[in-house]
C-alpha positions as CSV (number, residue, x, y, z in Angstrom):
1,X,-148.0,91.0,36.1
2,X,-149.6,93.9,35.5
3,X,-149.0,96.5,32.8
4,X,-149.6,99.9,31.3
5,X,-149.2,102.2,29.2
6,X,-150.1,105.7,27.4
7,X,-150.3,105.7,23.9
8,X,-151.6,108.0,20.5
9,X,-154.4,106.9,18.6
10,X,-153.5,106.5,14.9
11,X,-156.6,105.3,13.1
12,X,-158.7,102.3,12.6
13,X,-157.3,99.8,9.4
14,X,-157.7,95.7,9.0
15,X,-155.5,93.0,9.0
16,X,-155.8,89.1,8.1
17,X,-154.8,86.7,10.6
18,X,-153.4,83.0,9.3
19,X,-156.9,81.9,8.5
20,X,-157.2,84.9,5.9
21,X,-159.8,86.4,8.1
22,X,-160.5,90.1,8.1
23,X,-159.8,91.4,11.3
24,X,-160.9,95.7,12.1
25,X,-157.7,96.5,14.4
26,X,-157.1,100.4,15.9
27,X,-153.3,101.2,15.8
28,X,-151.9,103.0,18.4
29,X,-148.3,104.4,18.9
30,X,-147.5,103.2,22.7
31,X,-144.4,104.8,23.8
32,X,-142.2,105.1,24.9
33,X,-142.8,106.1,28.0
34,X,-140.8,107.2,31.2
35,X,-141.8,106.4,34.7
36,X,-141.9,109.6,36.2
37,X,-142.8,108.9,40.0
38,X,-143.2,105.5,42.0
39,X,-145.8,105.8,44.8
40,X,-145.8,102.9,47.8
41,X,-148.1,101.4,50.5
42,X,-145.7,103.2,52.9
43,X,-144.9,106.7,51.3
44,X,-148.7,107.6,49.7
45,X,-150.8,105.0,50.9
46,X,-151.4,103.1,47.7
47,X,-149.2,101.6,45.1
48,X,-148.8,103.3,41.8
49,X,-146.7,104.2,38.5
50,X,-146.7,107.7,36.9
51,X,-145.6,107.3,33.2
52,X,-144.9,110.1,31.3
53,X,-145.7,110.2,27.4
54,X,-144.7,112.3,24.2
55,X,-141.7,115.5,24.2
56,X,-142.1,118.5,25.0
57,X,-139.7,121.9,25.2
58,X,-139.0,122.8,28.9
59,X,-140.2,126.5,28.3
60,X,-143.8,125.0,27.7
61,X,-143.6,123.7,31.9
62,X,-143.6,125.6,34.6
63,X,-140.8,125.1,37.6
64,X,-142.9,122.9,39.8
65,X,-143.4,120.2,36.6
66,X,-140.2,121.0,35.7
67,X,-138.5,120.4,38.8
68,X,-140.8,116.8,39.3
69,X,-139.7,115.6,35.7
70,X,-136.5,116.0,36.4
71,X,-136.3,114.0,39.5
72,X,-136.9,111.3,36.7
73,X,-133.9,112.1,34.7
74,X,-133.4,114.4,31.6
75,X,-136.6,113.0,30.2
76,X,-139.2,116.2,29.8
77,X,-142.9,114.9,29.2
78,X,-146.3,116.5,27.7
79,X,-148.7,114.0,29.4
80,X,-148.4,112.1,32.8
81,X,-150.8,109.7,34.0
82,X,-151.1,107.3,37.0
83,X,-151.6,103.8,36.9
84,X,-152.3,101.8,40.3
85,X,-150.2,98.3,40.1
86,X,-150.4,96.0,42.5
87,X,-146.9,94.7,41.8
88,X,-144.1,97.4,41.5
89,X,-141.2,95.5,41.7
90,X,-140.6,95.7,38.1
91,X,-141.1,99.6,37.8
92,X,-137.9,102.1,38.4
93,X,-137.6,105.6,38.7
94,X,-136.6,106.5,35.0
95,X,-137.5,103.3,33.3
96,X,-138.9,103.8,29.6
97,X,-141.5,101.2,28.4
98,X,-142.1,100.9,24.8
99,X,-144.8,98.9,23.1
100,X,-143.7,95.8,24.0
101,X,-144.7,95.5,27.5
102,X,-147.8,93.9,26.1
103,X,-147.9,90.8,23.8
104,X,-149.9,89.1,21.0
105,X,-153.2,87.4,23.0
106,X,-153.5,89.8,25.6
107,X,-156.3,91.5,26.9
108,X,-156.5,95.6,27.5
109,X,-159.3,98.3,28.7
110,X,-158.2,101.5,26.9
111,X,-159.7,104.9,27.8
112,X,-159.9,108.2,26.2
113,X,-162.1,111.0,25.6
114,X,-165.0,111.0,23.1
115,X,-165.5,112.9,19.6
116,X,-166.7,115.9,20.9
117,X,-170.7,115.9,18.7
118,X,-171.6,119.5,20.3
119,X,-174.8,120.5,21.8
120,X,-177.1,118.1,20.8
121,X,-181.2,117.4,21.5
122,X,-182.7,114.3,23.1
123,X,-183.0,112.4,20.2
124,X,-179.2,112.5,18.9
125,X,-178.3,112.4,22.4
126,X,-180.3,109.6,23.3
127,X,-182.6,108.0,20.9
128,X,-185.5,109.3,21.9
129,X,-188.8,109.0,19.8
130,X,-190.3,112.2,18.6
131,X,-194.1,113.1,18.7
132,X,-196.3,112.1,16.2
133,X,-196.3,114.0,12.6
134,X,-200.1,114.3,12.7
135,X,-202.1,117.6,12.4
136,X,-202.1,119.2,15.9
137,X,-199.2,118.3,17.4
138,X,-197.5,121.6,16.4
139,X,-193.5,122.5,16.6
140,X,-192.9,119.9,19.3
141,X,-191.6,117.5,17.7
142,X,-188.2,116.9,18.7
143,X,-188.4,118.2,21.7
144,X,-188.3,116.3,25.0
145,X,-191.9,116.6,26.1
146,X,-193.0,116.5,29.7
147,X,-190.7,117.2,32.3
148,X,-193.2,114.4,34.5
149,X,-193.0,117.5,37.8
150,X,-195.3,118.4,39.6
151,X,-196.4,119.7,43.0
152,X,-194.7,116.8,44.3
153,X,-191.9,116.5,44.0
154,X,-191.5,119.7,42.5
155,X,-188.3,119.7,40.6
156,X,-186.5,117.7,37.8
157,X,-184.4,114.3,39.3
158,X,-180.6,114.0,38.6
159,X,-180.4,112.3,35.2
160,X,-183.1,112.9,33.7
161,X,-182.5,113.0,30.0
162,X,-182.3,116.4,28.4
163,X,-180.5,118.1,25.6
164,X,-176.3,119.0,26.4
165,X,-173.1,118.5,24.8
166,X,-172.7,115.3,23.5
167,X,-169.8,113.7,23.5
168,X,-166.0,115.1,24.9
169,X,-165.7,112.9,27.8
170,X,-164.0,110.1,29.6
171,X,-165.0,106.4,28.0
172,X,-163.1,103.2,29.0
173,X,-163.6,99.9,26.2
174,X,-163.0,96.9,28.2
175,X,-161.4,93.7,27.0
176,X,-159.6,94.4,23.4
177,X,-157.5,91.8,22.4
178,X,-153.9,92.7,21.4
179,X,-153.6,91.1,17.7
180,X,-150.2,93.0,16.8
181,X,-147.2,94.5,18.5
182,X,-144.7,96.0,16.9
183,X,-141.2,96.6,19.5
184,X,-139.4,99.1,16.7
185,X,-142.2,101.2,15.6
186,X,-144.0,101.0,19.3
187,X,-147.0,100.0,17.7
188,X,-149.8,98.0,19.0
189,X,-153.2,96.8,17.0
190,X,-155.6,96.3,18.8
191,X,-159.1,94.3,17.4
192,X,-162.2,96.9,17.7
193,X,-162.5,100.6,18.0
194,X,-160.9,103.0,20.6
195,X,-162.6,106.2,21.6
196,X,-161.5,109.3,20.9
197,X,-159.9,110.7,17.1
198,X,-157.1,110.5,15.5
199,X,-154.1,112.1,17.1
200,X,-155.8,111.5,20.9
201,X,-154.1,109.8,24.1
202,X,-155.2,106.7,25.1
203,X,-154.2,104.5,28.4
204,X,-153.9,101.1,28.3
205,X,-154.2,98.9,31.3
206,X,-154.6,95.0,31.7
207,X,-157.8,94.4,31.2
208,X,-160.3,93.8,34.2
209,X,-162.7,91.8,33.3
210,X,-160.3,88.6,33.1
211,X,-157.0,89.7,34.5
């Protein structure tokens, strides 16, 4: 079956499994979460479960996500996300899921936005080598260097790798096993790193690499 959940990045520590191996594990408080909104083949076109993550005080909403949460019940939420499930049997309107809808062994994409790294130049951005250090080559040298237009096709192609903000956006890490789960803290360890800092939402979906 598969499962979700949104969730708040803790920080990175290590654990040691029963062979007294170090293992580098990201904790993240999962839940609990409400389902918000159940959306069907028949009603939206696609199956899908809105979960609904972390308090918040009902002057901080306006009416319309006011009046949606509480279709749900008394439960007011900071952060809604959709999941698409192909099995919604097991989801109700109102439901809360805590950490332990996943399990020791099992395998999770997680996704979350970047540490923001500012405006940044090509080499930062994107490894790039800078010009030689010889005598001649002038203040160039960590600059980009030539744009490779000319009369045709006159302009620069999508892509192309320039200077920008680094950082401070969406990145999915595929297949993290689940090495820990704790059902009264709502705490899950996961082995690896998680993108985003300490304090951000995650999701975290069966993974779909082996699902």
């Amino acid at each position: 079956m598969q499962k979700a959940i949104i969730g708040k990045k803790i920080g990175m520590t290590q654990i040691f499994d029963a062979d007294g191996k170090v293992i580098p594990v990201t904790v993240i408080e999962a839940g609990p979460c409400s389902v918000t909104q159940i959306k069907t083949e028949e009603k939206e076109g696609y199956n899908a479960v809105q979960l609904g993550f972390a308090d918040v005080q009902e002057r901080k909403l306006n009416k319309p996500q006011l009046g949606h949460l509480k279709k749900a019940g008394e439960a007011v939420k900071k952060y809604l996300k959709e999941f698409r499930l192909d099995d919604m049997s097991s989801y109700k309107l109102g439901d809360v899921l805590k950490a332990d809808v996943f399990a020791e062994g099992d395998s999770v994409d997680i996704t979350g936005i970047s540490k923001g790294k500012g405006y940044a130049g090509v080499i930062k951005r994107y490894g790039a080598h800078r010009s030689p250090m010889s005598h001649g080559a002038g203040p160039m040298h960590r600059h980009q260097g030539s744009m490779g237009s000319c009369s045709d096709p006159s302009r620069i192609f999508k892509g192309k790798m320039m200077p920008g903000q680094m950082g401070n956006e969406q990145v999915t890490v595929q297949n993290l096993d689940v090495v820990k789960v704790d059902a009264e803290m709502n705490m899950i360890a996961v082995r690896g790193a998680v993108p985003g800092p300490k304090g951000g939402i995650v999701f975290l979906k069966n993974t779909v690499k082996n699902a």
